[in-house]
PDB file of N, CA, C and O in Angstrom:
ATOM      1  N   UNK A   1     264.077 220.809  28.681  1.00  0.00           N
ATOM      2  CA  UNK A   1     265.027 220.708  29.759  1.00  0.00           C
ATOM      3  C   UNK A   1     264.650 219.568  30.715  1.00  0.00           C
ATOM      4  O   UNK A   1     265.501 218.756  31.078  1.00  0.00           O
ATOM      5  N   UNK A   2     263.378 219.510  31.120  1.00  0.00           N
ATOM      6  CA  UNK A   2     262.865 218.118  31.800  1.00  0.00           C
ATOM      7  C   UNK A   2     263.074 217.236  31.008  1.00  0.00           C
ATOM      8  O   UNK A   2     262.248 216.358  31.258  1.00  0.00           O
ATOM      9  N   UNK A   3     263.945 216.819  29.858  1.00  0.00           N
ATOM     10  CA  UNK A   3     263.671 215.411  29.210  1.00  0.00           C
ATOM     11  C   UNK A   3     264.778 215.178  29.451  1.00  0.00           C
ATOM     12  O   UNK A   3     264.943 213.965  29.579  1.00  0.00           O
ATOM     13  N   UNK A   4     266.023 215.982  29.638  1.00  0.00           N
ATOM     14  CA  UNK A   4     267.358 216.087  29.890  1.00  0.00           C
ATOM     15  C   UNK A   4     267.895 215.656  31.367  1.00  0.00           C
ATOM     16  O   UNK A   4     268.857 214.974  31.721  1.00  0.00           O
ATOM     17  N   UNK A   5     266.922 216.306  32.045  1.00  0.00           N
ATOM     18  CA  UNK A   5     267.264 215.554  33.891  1.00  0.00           C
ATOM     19  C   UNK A   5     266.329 214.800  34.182  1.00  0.00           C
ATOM     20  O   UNK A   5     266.119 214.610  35.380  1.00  0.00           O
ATOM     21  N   UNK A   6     265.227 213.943  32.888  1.00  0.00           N
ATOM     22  CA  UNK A   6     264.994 212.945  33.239  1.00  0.00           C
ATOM     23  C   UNK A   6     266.229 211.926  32.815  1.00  0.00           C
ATOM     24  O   UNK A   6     267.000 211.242  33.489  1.00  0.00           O
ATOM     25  N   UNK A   7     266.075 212.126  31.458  1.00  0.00           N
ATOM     26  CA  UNK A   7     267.533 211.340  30.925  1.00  0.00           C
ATOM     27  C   UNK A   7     268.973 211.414  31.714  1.00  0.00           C
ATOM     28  O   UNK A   7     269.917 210.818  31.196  1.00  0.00           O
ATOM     29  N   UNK A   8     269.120 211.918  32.592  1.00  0.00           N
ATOM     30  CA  UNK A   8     270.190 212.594  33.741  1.00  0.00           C
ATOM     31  C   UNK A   8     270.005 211.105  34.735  1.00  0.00           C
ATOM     32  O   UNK A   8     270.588 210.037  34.920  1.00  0.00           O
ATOM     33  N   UNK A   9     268.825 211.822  35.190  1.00  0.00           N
ATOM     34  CA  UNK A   9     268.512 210.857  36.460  1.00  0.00           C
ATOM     35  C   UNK A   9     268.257 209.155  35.904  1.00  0.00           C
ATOM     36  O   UNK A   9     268.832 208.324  36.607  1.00  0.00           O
ATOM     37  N   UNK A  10     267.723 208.790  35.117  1.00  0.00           N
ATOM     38  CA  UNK A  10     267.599 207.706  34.605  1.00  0.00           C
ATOM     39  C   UNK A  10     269.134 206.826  34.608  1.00  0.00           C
ATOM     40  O   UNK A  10     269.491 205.732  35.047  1.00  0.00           O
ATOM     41  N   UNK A  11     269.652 207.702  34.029  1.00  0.00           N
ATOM     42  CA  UNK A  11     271.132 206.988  33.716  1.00  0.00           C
ATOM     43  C   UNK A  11     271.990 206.639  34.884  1.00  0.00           C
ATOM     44  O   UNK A  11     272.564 205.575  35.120  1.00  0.00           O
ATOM     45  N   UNK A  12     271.956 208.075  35.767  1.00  0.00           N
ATOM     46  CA  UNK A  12     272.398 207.715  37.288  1.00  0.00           C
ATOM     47  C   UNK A  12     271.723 206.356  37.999  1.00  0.00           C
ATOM     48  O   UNK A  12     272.369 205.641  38.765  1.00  0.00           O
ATOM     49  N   UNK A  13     270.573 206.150  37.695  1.00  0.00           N
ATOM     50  CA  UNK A  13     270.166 205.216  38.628  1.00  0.00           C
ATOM     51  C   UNK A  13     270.573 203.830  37.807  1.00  0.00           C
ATOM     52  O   UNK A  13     270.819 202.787  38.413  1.00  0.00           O
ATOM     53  N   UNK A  14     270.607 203.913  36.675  1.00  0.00           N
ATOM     54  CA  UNK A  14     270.991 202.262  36.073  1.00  0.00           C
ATOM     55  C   UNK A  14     272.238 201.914  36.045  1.00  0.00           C
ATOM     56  O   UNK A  14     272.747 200.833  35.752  1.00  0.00           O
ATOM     57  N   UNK A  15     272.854 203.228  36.477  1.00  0.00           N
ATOM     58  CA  UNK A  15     274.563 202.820  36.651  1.00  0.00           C
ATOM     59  C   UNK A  15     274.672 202.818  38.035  1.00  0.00           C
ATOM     60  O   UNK A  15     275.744 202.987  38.615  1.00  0.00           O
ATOM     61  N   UNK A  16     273.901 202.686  38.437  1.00  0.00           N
ATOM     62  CA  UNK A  16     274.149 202.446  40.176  1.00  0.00           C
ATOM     63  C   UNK A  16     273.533 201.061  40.224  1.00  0.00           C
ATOM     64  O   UNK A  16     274.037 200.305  41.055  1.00  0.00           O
ATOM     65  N   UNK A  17     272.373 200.510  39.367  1.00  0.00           N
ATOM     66  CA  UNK A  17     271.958 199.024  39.635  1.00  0.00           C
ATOM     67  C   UNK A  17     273.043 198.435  39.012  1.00  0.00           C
ATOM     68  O   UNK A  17     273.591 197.550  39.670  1.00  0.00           O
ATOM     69  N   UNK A  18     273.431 198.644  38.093  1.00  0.00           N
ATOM     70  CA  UNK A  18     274.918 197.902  37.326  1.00  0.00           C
ATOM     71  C   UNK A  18     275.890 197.585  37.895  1.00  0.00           C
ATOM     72  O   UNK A  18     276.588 196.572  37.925  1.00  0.00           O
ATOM     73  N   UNK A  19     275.909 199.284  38.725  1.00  0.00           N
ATOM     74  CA  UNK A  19     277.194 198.793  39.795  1.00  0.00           C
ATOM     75  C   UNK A  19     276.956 197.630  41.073  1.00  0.00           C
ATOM     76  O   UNK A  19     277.863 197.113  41.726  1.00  0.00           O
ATOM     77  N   UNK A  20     275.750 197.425  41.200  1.00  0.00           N
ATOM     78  CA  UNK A  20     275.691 197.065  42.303  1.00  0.00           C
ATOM     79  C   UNK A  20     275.382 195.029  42.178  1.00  0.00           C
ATOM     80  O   UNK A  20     275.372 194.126  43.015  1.00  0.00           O
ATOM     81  N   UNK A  21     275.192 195.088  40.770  1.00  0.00           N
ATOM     82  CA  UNK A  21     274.593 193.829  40.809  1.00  0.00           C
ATOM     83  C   UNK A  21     275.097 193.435  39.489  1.00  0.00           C
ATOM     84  O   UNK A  21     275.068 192.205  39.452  1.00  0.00           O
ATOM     85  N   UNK A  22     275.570 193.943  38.333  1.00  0.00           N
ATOM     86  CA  UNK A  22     275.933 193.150  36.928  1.00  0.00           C
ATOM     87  C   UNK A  22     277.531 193.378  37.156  1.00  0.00           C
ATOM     88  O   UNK A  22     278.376 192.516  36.912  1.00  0.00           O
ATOM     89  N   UNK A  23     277.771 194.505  37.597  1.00  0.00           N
ATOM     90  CA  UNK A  23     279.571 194.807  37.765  1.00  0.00           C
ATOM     91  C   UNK A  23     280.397 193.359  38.624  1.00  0.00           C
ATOM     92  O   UNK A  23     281.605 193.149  38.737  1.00  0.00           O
ATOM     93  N   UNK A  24     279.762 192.910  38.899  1.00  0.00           N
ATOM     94  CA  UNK A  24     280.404 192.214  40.069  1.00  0.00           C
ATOM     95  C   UNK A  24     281.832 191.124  39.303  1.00  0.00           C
ATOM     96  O   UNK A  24     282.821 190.776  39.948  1.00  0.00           O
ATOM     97  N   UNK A  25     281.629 190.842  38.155  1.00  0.00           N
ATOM     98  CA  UNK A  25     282.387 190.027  37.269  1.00  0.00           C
ATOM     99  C   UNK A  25     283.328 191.139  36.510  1.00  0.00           C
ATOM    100  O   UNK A  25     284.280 190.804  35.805  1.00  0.00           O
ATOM    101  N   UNK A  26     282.995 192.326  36.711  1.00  0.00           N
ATOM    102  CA  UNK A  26     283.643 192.949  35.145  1.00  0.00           C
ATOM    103  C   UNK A  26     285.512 193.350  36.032  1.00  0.00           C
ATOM    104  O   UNK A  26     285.684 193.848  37.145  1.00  0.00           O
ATOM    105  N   UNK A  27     286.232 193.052  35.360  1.00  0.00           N
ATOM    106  CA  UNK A  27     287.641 193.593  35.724  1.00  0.00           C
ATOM    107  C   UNK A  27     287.363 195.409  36.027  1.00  0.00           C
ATOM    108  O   UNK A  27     286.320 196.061  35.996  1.00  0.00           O
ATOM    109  N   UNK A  28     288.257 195.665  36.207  1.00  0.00           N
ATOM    110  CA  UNK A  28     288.626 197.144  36.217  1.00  0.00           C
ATOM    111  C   UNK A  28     288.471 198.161  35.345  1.00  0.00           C
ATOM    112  O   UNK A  28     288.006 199.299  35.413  1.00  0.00           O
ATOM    113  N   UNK A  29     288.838 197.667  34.726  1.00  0.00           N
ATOM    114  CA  UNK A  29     289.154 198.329  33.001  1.00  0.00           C
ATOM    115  C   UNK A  29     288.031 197.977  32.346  1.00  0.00           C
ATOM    116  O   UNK A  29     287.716 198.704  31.404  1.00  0.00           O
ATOM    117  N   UNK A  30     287.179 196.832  32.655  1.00  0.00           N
ATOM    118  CA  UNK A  30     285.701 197.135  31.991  1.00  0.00           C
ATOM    119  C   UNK A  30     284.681 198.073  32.739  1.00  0.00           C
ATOM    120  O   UNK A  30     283.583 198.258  32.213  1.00  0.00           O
ATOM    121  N   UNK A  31     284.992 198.689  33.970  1.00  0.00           N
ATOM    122  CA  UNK A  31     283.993 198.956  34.525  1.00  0.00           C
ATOM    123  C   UNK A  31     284.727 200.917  34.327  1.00  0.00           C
ATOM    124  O   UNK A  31     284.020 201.922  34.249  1.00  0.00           O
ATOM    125  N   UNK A  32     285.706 200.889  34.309  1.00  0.00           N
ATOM    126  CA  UNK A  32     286.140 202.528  33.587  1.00  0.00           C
ATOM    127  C   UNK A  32     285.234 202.828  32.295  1.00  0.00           C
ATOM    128  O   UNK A  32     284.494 203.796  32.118  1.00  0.00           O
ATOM    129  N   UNK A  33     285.561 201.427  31.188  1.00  0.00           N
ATOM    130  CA  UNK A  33     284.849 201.795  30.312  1.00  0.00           C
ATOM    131  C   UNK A  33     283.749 202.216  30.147  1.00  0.00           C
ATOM    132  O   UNK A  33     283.410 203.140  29.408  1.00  0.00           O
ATOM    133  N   UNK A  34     282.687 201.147  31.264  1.00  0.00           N
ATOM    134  CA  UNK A  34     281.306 201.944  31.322  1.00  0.00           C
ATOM    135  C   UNK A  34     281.162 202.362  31.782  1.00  0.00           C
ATOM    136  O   UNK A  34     279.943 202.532  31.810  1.00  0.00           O
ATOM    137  N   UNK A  35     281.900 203.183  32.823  1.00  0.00           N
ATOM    138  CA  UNK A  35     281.420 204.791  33.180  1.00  0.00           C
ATOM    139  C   UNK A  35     281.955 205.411  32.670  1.00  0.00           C
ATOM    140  O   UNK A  35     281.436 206.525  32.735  1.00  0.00           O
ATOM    141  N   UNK A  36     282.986 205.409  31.986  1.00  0.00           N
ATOM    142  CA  UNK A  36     283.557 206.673  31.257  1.00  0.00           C
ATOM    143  C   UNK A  36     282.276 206.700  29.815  1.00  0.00           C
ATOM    144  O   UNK A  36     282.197 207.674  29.066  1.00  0.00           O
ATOM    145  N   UNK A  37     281.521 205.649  29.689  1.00  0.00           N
ATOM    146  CA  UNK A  37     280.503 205.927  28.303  1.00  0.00           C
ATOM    147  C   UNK A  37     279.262 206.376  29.088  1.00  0.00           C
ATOM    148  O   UNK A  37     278.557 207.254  28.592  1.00  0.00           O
ATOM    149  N   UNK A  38     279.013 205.956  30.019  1.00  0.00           N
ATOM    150  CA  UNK A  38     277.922 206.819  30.761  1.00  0.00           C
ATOM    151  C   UNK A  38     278.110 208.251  31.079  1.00  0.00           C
ATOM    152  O   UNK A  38     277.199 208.983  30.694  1.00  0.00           O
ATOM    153  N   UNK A  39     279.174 208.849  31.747  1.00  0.00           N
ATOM    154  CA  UNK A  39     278.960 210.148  31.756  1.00  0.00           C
ATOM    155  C   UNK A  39     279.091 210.808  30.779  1.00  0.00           C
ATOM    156  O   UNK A  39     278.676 211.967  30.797  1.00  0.00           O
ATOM    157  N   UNK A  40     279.951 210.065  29.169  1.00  0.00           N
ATOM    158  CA  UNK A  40     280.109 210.773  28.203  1.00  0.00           C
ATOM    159  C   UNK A  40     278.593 210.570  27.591  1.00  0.00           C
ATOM    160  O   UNK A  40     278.199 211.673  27.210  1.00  0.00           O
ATOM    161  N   UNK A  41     277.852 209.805  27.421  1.00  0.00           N
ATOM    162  CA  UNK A  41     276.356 209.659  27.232  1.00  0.00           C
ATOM    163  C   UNK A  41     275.282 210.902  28.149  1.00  0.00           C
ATOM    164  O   UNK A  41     274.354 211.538  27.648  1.00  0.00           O
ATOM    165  N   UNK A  42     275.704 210.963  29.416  1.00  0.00           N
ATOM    166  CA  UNK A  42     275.357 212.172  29.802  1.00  0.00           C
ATOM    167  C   UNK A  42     275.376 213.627  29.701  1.00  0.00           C
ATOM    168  O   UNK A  42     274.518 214.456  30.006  1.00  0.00           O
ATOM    169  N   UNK A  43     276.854 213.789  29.072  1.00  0.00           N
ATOM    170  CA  UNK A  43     277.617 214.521  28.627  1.00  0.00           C
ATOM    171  C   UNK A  43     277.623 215.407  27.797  1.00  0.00           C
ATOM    172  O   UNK A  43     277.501 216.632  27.773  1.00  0.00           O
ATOM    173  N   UNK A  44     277.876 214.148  26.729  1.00  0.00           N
ATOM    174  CA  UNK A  44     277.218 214.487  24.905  1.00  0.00           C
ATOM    175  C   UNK A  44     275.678 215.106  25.137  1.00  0.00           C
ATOM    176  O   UNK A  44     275.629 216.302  24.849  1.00  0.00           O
ATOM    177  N   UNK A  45     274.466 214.560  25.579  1.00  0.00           N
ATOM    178  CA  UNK A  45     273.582 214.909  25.242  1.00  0.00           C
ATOM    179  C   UNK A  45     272.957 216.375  26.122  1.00  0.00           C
ATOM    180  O   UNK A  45     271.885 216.839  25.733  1.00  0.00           O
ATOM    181  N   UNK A  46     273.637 216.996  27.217  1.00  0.00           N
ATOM    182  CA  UNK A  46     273.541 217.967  27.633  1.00  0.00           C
ATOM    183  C   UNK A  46     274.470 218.710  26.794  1.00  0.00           C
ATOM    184  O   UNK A  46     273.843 219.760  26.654  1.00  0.00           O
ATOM    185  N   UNK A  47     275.383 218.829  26.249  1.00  0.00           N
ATOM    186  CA  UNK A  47     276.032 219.714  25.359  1.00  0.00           C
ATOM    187  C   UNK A  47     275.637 219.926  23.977  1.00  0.00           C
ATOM    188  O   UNK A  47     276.117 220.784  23.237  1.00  0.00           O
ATOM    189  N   UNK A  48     274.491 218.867  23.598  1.00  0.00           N
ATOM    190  CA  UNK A  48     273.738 218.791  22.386  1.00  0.00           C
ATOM    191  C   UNK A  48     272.057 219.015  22.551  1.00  0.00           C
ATOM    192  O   UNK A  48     271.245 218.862  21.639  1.00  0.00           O
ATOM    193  N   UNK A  49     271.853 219.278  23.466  1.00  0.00           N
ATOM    194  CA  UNK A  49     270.059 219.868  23.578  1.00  0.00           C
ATOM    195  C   UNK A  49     269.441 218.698  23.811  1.00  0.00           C
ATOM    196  O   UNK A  49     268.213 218.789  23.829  1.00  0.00           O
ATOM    197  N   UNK A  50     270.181 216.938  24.115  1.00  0.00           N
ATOM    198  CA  UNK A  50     268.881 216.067  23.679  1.00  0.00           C
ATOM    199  C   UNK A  50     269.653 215.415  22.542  1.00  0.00           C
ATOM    200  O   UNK A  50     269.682 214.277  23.011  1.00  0.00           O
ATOM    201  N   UNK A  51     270.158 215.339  21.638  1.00  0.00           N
ATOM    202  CA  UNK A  51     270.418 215.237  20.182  1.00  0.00           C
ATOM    203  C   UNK A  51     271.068 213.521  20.497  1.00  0.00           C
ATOM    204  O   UNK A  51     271.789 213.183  21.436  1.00  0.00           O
ATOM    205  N   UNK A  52     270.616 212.788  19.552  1.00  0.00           N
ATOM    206  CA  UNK A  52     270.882 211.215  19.935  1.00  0.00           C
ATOM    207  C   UNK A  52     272.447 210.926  18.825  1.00  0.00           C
ATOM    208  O   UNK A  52     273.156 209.967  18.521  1.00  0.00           O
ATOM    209  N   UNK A  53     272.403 211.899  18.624  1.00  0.00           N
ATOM    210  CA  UNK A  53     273.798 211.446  17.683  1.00  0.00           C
ATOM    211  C   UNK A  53     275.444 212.267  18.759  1.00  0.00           C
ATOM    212  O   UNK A  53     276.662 212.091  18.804  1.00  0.00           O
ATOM    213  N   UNK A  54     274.166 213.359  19.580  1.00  0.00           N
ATOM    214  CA  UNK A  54     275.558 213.738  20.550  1.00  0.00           C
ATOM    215  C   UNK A  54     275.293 212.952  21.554  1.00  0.00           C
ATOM    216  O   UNK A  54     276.161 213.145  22.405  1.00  0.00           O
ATOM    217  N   UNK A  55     274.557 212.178  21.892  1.00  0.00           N
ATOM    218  CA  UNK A  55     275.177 211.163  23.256  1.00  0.00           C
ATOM    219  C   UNK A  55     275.544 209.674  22.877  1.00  0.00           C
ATOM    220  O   UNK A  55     275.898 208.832  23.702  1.00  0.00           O
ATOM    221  N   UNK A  56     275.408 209.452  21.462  1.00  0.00           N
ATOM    222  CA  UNK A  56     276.292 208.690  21.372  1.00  0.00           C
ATOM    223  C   UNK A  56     277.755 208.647  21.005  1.00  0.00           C
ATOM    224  O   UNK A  56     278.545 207.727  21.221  1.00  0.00           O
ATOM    225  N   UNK A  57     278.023 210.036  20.292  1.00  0.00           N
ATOM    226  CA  UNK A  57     279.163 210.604  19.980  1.00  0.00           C
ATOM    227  C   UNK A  57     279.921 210.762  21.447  1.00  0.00           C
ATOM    228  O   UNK A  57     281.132 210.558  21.525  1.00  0.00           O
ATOM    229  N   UNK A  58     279.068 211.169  22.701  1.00  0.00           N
ATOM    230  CA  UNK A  58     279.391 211.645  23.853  1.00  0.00           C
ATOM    231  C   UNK A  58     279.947 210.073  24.897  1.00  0.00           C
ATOM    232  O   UNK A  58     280.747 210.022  25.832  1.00  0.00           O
ATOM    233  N   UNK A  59     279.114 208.943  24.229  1.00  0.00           N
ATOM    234  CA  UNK A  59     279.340 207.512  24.726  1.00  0.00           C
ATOM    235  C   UNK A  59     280.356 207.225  24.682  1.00  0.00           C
ATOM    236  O   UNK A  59     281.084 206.935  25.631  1.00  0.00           O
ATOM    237  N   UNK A  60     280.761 207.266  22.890  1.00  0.00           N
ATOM    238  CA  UNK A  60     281.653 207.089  22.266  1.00  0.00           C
ATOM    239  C   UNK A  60     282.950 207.271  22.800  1.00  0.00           C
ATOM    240  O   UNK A  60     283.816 206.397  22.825  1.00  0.00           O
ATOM    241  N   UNK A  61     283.091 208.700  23.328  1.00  0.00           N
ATOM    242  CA  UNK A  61     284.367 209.413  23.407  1.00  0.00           C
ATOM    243  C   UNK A  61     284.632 208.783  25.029  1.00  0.00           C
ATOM    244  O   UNK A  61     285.715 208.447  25.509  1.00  0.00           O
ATOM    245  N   UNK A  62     283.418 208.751  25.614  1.00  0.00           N
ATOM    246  CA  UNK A  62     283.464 208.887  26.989  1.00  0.00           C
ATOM    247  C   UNK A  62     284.261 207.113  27.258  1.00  0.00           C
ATOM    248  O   UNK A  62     284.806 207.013  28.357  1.00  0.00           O
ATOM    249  N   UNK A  63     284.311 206.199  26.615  1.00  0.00           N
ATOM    250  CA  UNK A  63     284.591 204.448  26.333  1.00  0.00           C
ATOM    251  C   UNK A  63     285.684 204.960  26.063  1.00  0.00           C
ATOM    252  O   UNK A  63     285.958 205.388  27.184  1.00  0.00           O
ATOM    253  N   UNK A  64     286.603 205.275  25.377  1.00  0.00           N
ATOM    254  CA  UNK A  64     287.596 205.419  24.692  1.00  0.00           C
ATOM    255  C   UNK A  64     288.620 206.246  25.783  1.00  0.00           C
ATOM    256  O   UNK A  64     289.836 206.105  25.906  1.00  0.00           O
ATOM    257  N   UNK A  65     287.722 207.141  26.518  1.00  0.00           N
ATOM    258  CA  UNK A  65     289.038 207.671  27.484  1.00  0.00           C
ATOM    259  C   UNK A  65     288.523 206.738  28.756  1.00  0.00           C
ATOM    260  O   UNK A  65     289.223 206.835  29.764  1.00  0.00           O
ATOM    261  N   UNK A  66     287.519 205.952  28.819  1.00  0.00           N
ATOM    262  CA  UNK A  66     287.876 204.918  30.275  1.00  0.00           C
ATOM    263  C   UNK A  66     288.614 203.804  29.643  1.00  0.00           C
ATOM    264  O   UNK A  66     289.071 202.980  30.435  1.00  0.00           O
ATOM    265  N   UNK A  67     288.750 203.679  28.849  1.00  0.00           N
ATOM    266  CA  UNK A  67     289.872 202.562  28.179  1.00  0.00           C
ATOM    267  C   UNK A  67     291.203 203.054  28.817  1.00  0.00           C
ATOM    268  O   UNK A  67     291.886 202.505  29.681  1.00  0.00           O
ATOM    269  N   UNK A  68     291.418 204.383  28.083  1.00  0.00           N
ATOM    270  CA  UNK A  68     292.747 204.782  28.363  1.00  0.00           C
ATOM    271  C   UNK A  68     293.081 205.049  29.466  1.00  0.00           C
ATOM    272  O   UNK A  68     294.256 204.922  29.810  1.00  0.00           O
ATOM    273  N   UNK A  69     292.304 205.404  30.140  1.00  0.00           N
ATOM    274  CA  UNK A  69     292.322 205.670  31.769  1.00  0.00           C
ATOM    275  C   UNK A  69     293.112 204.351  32.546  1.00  0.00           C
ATOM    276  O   UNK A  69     294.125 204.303  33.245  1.00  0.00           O
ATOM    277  N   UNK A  70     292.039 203.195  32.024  1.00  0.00           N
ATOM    278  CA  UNK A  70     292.640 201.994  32.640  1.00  0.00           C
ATOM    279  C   UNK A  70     294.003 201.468  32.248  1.00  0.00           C
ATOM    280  O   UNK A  70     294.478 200.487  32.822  1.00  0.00           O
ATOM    281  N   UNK A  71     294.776 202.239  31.073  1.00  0.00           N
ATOM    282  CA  UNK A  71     296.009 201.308  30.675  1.00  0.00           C
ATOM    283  C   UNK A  71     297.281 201.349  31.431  1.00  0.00           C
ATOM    284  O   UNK A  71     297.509 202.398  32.033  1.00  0.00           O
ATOM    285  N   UNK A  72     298.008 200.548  31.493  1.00  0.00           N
ATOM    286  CA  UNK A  72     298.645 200.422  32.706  1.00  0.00           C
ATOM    287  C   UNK A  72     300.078 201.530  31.935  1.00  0.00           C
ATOM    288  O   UNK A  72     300.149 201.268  30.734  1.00  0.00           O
ATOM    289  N   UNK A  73     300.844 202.316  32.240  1.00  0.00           N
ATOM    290  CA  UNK A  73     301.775 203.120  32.301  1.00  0.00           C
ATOM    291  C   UNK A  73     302.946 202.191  32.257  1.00  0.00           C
ATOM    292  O   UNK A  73     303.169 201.327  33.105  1.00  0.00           O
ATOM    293  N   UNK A  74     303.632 202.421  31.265  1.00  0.00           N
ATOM    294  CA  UNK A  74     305.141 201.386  31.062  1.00  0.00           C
ATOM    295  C   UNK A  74     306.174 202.496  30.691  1.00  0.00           C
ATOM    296  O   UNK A  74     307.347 202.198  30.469  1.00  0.00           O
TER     297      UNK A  74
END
């Protein structure tokens, strides 16, 4: 369980340096994407014990709905 809210906390903090200093170029819709794969990376692997195939499965899914999130409604 400590490897899980280290992996928790780790991720929170590199998506906060990202945000604060690599985001600065990314449009909108790139920056949904990587948080929607970060919390699904967070996500996946608390719903999988740890398991590296559920937080990338959890990445995965989590990119795919900040994609869609960002598409514009016509």
């Amino acid at each position: 369980m400590n490897t899980i809210k280290t992996l928790a906390a780790t991720t929170v903090a590199a998506m906060a340096l990202a945000t604060l200093t690599g985001c600065a170029g990314m449009s909108q819709r790139d920056k949904n994407i990587a948080v929607g794969a970060g919390v699904g990376a967070v996500g996946g692997s608390v719903l999988t014990g740890g398991s590296a195939l559920g937080t990338l499965g959890g990445a995965a899914v989590g990119g795919v709905i900040g994609n869609e999130v960002s598409k514009d409604k016509k």
